[in-house]
N, C-alpha and C positions, 0 to 999 in steps of 0.2 A: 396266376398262382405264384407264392414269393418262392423264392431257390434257397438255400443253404450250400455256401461254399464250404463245407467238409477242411478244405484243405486249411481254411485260417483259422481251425480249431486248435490250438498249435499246444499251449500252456497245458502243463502237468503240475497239479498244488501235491507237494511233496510234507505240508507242515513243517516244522521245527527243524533247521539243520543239525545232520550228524554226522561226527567225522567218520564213519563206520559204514554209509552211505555211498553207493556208487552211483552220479549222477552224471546225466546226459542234456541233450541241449534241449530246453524251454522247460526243462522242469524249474518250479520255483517252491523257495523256500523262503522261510524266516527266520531271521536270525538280529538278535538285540532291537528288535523293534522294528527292522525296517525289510522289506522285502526284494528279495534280490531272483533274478533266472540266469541260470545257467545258459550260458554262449558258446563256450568249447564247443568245435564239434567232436573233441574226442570224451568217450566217457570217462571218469573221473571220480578218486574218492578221498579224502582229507584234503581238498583244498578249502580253507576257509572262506567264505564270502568277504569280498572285497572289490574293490573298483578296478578290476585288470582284467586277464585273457580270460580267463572261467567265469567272472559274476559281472555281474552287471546291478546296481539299482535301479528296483523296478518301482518300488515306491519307500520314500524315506519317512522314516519314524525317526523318534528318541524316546530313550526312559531318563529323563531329568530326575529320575527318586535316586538317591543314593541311600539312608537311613530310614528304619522301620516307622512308621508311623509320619511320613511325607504325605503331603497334601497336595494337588496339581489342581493349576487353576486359570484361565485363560489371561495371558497378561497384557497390557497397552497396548502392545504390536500384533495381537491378537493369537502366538504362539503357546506351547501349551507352557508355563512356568513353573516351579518348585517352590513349595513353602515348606521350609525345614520345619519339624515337628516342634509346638511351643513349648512352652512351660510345664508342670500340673496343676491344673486350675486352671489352667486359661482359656479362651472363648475364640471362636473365629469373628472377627468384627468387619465390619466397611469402611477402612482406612478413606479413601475417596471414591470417585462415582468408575475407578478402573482396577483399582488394588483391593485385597483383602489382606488379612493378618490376623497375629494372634494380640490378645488383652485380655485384663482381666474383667471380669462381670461389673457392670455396669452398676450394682447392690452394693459395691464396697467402695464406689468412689465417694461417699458420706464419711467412711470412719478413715479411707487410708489417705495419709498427709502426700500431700507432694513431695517429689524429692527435691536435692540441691545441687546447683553445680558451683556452690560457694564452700570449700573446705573449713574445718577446724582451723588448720593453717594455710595461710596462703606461702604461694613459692616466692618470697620476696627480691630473690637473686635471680628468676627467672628475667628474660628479654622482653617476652610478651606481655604487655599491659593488665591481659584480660588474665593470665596468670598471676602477674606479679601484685595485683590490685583485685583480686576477682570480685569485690564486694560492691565494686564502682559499674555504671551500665556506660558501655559504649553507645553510642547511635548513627548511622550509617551517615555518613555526607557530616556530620558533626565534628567540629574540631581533630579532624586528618584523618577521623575513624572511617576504613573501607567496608567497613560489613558492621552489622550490630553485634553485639554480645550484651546480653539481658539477662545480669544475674534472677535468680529464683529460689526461693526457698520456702516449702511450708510452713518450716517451724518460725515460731516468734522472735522479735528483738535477738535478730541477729546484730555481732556488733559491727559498726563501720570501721572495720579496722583488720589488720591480718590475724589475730587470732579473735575469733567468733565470738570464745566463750571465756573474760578473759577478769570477769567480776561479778559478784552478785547482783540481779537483776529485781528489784522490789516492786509489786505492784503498790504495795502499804495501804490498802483498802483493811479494814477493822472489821467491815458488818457483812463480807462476801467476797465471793472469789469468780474470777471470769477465768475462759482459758479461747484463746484464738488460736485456728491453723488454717493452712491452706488445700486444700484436699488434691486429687491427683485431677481433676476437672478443671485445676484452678479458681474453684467455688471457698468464702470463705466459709468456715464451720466454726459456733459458737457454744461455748457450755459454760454454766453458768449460772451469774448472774448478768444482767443488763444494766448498767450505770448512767442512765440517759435523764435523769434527774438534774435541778439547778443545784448550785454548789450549796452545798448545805440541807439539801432537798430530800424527800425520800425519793430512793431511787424505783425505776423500775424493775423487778428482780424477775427474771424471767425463770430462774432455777430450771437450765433448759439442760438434759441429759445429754441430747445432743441437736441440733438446730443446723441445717443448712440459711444461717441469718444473715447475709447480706440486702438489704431493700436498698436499691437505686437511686435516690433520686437526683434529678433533673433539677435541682435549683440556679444551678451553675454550668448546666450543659450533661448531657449523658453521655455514656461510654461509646467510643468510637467504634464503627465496622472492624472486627480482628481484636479487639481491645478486652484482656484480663489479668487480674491480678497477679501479684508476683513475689511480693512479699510483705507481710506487717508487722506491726511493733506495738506495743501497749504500754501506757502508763499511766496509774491510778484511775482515773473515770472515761480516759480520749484513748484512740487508736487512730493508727495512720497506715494505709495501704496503697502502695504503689505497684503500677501497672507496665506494661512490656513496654506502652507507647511513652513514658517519663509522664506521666500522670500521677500527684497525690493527689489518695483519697482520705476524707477526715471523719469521726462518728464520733460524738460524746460529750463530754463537759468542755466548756469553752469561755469561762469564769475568766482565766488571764489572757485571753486570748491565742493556748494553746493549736486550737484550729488552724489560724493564722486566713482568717476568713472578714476583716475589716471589722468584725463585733464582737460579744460577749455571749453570743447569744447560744445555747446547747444545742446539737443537732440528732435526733433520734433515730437517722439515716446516713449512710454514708453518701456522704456530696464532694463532690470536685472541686478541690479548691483551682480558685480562679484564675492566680496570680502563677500558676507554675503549670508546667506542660509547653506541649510545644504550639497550644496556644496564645501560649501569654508571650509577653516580652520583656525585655530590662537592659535598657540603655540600645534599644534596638535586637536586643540578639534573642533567639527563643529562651525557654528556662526547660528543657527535658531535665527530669531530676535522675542525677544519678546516683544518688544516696541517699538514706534520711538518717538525723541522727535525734534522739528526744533526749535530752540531760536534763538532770533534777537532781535532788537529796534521794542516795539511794538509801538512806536507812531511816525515816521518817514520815509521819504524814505531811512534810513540807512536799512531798514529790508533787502533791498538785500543782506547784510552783516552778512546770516546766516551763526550760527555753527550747526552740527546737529550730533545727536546722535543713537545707536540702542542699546539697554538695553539687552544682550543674554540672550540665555535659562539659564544658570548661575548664571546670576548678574555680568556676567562681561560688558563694557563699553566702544563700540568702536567710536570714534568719528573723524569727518572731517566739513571741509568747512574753513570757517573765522573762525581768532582766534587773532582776537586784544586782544593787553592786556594781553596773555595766556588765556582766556576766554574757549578755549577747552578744558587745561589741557593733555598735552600732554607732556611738559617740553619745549615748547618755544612758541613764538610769533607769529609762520608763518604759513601762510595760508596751511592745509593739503588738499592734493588731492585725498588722498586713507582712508579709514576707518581704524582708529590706536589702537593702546588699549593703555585707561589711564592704566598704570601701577601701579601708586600707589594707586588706585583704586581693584588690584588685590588680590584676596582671600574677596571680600569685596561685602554683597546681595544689590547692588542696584538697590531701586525701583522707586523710583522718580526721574524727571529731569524739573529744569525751569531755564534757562538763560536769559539773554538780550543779547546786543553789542557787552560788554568785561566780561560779570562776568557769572557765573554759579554756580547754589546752586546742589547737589544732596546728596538725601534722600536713606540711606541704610536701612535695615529690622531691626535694633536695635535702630532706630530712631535719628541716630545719624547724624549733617549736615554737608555736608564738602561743601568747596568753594575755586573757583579758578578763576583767571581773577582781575579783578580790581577794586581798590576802591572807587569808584566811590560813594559819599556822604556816606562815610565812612562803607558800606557793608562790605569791608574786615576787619574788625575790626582794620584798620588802617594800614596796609599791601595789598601790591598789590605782586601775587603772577601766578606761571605757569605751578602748580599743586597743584590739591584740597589738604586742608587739613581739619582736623575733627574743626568746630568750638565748642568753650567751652563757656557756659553761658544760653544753651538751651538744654536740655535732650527729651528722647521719643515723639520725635516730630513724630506726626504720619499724618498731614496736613500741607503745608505752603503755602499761596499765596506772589505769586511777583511781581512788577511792575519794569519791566527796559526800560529804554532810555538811550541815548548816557552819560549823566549827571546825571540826578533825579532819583536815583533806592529806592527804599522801600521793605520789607519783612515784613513780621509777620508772624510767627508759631506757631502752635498750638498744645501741648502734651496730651497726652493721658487722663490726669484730667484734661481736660479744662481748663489750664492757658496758656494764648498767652503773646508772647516774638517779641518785634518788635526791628528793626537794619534799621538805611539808613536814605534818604530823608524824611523831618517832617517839609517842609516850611507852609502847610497849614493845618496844626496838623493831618495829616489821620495815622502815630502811633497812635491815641489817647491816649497821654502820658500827655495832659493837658496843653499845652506850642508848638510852634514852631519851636522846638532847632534840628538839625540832632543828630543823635545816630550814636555812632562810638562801640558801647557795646551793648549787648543785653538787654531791660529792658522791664520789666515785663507790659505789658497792658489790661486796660480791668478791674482793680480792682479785685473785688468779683465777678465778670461775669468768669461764663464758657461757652468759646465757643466751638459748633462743629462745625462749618467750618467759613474760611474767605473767603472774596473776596475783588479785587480792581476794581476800575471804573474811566476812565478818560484813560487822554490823558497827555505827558510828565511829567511836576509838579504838574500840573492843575489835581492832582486824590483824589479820595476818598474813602474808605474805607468800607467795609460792613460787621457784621459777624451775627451769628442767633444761640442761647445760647443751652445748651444742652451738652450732653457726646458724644464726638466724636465715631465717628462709629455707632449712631443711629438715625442720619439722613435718612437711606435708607429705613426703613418701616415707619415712622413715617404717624399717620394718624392724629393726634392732631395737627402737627405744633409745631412752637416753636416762640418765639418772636425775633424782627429783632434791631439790632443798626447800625448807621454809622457816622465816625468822617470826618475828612477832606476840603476838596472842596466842597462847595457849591454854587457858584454865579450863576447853572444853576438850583439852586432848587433840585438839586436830592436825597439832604438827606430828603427830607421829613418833612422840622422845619417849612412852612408856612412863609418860609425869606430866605433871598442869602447868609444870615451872614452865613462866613465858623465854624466850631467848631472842636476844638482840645481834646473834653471829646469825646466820647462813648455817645449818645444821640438816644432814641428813635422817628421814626417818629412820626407826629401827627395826632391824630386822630378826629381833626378839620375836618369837610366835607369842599372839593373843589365847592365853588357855592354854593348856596342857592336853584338853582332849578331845577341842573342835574340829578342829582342819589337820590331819594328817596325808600324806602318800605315804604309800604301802610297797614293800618290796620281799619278793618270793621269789623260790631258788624248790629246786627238784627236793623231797624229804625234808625241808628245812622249815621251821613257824616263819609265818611272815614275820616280816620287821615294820617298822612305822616311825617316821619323823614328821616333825610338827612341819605345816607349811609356813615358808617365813616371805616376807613383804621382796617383791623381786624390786627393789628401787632405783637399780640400773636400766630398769627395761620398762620405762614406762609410758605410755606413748600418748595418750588424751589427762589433761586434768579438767575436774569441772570440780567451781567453788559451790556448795550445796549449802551456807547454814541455814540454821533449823529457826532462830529469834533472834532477838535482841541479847546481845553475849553469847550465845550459844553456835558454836560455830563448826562446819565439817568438811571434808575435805572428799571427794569421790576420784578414784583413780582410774585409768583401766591400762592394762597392761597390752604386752604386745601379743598375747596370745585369748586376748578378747574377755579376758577374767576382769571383773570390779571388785576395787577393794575401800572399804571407808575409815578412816578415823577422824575422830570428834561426836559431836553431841546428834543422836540418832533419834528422832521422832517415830512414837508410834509404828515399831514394826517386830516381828518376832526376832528378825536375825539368826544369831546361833541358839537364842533358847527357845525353852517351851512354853514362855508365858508371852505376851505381847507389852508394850512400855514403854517409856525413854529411858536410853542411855546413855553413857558418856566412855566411847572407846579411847582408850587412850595410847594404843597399836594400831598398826592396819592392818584390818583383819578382811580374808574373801569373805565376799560379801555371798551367801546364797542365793539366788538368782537366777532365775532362766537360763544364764549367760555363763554361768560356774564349770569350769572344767580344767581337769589335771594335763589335758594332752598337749603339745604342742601344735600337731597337725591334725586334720582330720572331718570329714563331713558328717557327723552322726555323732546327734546329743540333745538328749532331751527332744526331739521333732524330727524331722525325717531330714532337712538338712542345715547344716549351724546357719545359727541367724548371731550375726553381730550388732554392735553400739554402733550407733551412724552419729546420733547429736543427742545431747542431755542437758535440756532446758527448766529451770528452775526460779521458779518467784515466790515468795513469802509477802506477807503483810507484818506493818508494826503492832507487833499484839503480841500477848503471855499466851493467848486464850488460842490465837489461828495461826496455825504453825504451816513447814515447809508443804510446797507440794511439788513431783516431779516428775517430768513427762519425758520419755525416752522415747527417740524414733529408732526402729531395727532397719536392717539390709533387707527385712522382706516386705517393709512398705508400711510397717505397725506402730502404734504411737501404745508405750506404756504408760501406765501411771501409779502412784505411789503418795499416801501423806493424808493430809487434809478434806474433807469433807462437805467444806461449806457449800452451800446454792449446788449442789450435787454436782462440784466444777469436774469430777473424774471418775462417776459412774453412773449407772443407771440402775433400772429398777427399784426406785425407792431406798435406794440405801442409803443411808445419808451420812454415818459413821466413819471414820478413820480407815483410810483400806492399807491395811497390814504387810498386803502382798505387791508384791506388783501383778497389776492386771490389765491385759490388754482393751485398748477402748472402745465402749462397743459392745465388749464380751461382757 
């Protein structure tokens, strides 16, 4: 028969410690999770538990929660872990086969775009490459690079350059409108129409609301283990999408050998081009691409008449498509069908690339600009040529914007102390040189003004000019803002002078209020009527421009300030605005634009939605038509892509609408 020892029945469970409590030896308590007995032989009452003469741990715990609504979840080392409470909205997912976490539902990775770790501006004065260049992909063991850095971005035609958004972008399609992103999946998502026709052909017009349309193929090799997209770009019928591993990929009309695929032949999937990656080779070395750039006529249906580019892990610079004029830079005239390397481009870091038609500028890493192609209102300094060379008159250029068409081309750049240097077309003074006259020489614009960045707006000649003063390269944190000028075109109002008259100086907008009884702040005092003043244009504090025109001459200007408010002047497509009827019109103030985005406050999380949603990027293409005007797709800080304008092939809504959308509406919705 079994005995019980009485005596080793010892422990006394006392529950909860309390400092109020007189306790004696083997009683045990709990206190913050972990269980502790009493050892004193003397009895005892406020001593807290602790590893000394009264407690002992008898078994340890923790409460890892710090904040309501904590989640605990067994982690790698098998311990108990803390997942801080997500978002609202958000889902617990299976990060990997040992972690969990929060995301959002799986249902919206269709509509919400990827983000970006490529800014509006980049920090051009920054050390770090991946800073001072963020548009360019590093690749690990590659050209001294220790780790990767793989820009990303869902939005479209981004530019290869430090400011993103930095001229009008044209599809110039007449008979439909496409729109490409990248989604948070890294899936692409298409709407639409489909352009997969021969040149001249009826296309395929998928009029797709919204499409998860990437089809693969395998003509050229398929996508590698780990391998997806990362960013793309579009022009008139082709797209080009590149991937984490230095992969382009190509889909679409292939008439001049835009593809850059050995033929002419249109591809109705997207395929791998063959010749770049870091399967291919050139002169022995891989070709991972770290840029792509597509130059064309941005205001015409010549843009089918792309050259295009891929900037290597290097800085070296292979190029195909159209190449009137030597516009490629290749050493002749003729349309290339295979990706080539400028040669005398060779030994040489470049990082920028902007073309038109026949001409192309590129920017190497010592700021020095070389140009190839044609002279075209005197851009080649007088020489028309069919391989870049280093132009002289302009040093550490560290920004430049372009405007080409077949005829009218214009430059200004901008060096590292802020003196901009303009070349080219100057029939509607947008050099702001003071006078009308084309420059066939580089000369100096802008006066006593330093800019950090430019931009241009318009369409063929009809363009104008914009810059926003400051030390280049410190645009990308700015929280003050900086003040805005622009010379040029203006019969559509869009410089902001409160008149059509064009101006050939540098001219700030005015800060005359639009209306007498639109936009006011309001101010109130104890027994007193409120008071009311008009809102006026803050053009000191402006901190994003984006060029928006609406056609052909019709040209606008979209601003957003530093406290997340958009304001427009110039020629407005199809939208209510401040009235009550819907229209075009022709603002010839900057007027806040009403908008999701509209607010008097400076600070604050609550407006309009439960917490402010900001302008992240505001992407913009039009086609050459009377008939198919602007349309404009804004990405938010909460992951959303808006849209606004034009209606064709249902590129920015759904349900059958097929009309002008008025509002801005999110897409999707």
């Amino acid at each position: 028969m079994a005995t019980i020892d009485v005596g080793k029945i010892k422990f006394v469970w006392k529950g909860a410690y309390s400092s109020s409590t007189t306790y004696s030896a083997d009683d045990v308590v709990s206190y913050q999770g972990t269980s502790w007995i009493y050892v004193n032989t003397t009895a005892a009452a406020g001593q807290t538990p602790a590893d000394n003469a009264y407690w002992d741990i008898m078994a340890d715990g923790s409460n890892p929660m710090t904040t309501a609504g904590d989640v605990i979840f067994g982690g790698s080392s098998g311990t108990a872990t803390r997942l801080p409470i997500g978002a609202v909205s958000n889902v617990l997912k299976v990060n990997s086969t040992t972690e969990v976490g929060w995301g959002t539902t799986s249902g919206l990775e269709g509509l919400k775009p990827l983000g970006t770790n490529i800014p509006l501006f980049a920090h051009t004065t920054d050390t770090n490459v991946n800073v001072k260049w963020p548009w360019l992909a590093q690749y690990s063991g590659k050209s001294g690079a220790s780790a990767d850095y793989i820009p990303y971005d869902g939005m479209p035609n981004g530019g290869c350059g430090p400011v993103k958004r930095n001229k009008r972008y044209s599809r110039n399609v007449t008979t439909g409108d496409v729109f490409y992103f990248i989604n948070q999946n890294y899936e692409i998502v298409h709407k639409g129409s489909s352009y997969q026709g021969g040149n001249g052909g009826t296309p395929d017009q998928i009029n797709a609301y919204t499409s998860l349309y990437a089809p693969i193929s395998t003509e050229f090799g398929g996508m590698a283990s780990g391998e997806y997209f990362v960013r793309i770009w579009m022009r008139y019928k082709s797209q080009w999408a590149m991937t984490n591993k230095g992969n382009l990929w190509v889909w679409g009309e292939n008439a001049y050998g835009q593809l850059g695929l050995g033929d002419t032949v249109n591809r109705n999937q997207w395929v791998r081009n063959p010749y770049l990656g870091p399967d291919a080779t050139n002169n022995s070395i891989t070709c991972e691409v770290s840029c792509f750039a597509t130059c064309g006529n941005e205001t015409d249906s010549n843009s089918t008449y792309s050259q295009n580019y891929a900037i290597l892990h290097d800085g070296r610079v292979l190029g195909w498509g159209n190449n009137t004029e030597g516009a490629l830079g290749v050493g002749d005239a003729t349309v290339t069908l295979i990706p080539e390397l400028i040669s005398s481009l060779s030994g040489v870091d470049i990082i920028t690339i902007e073309g038109g038609y026949s001409s192309t500028y590129f920017l190497d890493s010592t700021g020095d600009l070389w140009h190839t192609g044609g002279d075209d209102s005197g851009i080649g300094k007088g020489s028309a040529r069919t391989t870049p060379v280093v132009m002289t008159g302009v040093d550490n250029v560290v920004q430049f914007a372009a405007h080409f068409c077949d005829t009218y081309c214009s430059i200004i750049a901008t060096q590292n102390d802020g003196d901009s240097y303009a070349i080219g077309y100057n029939g509607y003074g947008q050099l702001g040189l003071g006078d009308t006259t084309n420059r066939a020489a580089w000369t100096q614009t802008g006066g006593s003004l330093n800019f950090a960045a430019v931009w241009f707006d318009g369409t063929d000649s009809t363009t104008s000019s914009h810059a926003l003063t400051g030390v280049p390269g410190d645009l990308f944190d700015t929280t003050t803002g900086t003040s805005v000028y622009g010379c040029g075109y203006n019969s559509s109002g869009n410089l902001g002078l409160g008149n059509t008259t064009n101006s050939s100086a540098w001219v700030q907008p005015s800060t005359v209020s639009w209306g007498t009884s639109y936009f006011k702040t309001i101010t109130t005092a104890d027994g007193a009527t409120a008071s009311t003043s008009n809102m006026v244009f803050p053009r000191t504090s402006i901190k994003y421009m984006f060029p928006t025109p609406t056609s052909e001459g019709s040209n606008c200007m979209t601003y957003v300030d530093t406290q997340g408010r958009m304001w427009i002047t110039g020629y407005k497509y199809v939208d209510y605005g401040y009235r009550a009827t819907t229209g075009t019109t022709t603002v010839n103030l900057p007027y806040p634009y009403p908008s999701p985005w509209m607010h008097t406050l400076s600070s604050g999380e609550w407006y309009n939605g439960s917490a402010q949603v900001t302008i992240e990027d505001y992407y913009f293409d039009t086609s050459h038509s009377t008939t198919t005007y602007n349309n404009l797709w804004l990405r938010t800080s909460d992951g959303n892509i808006w849209f606004m304008g034009d209606q064709v092939s249902a590129v920015g809504g759904g349900g059958g609408i097929t009309g002008p959308r008025v509002h801005w509406v999110r897409m999707g919705v």
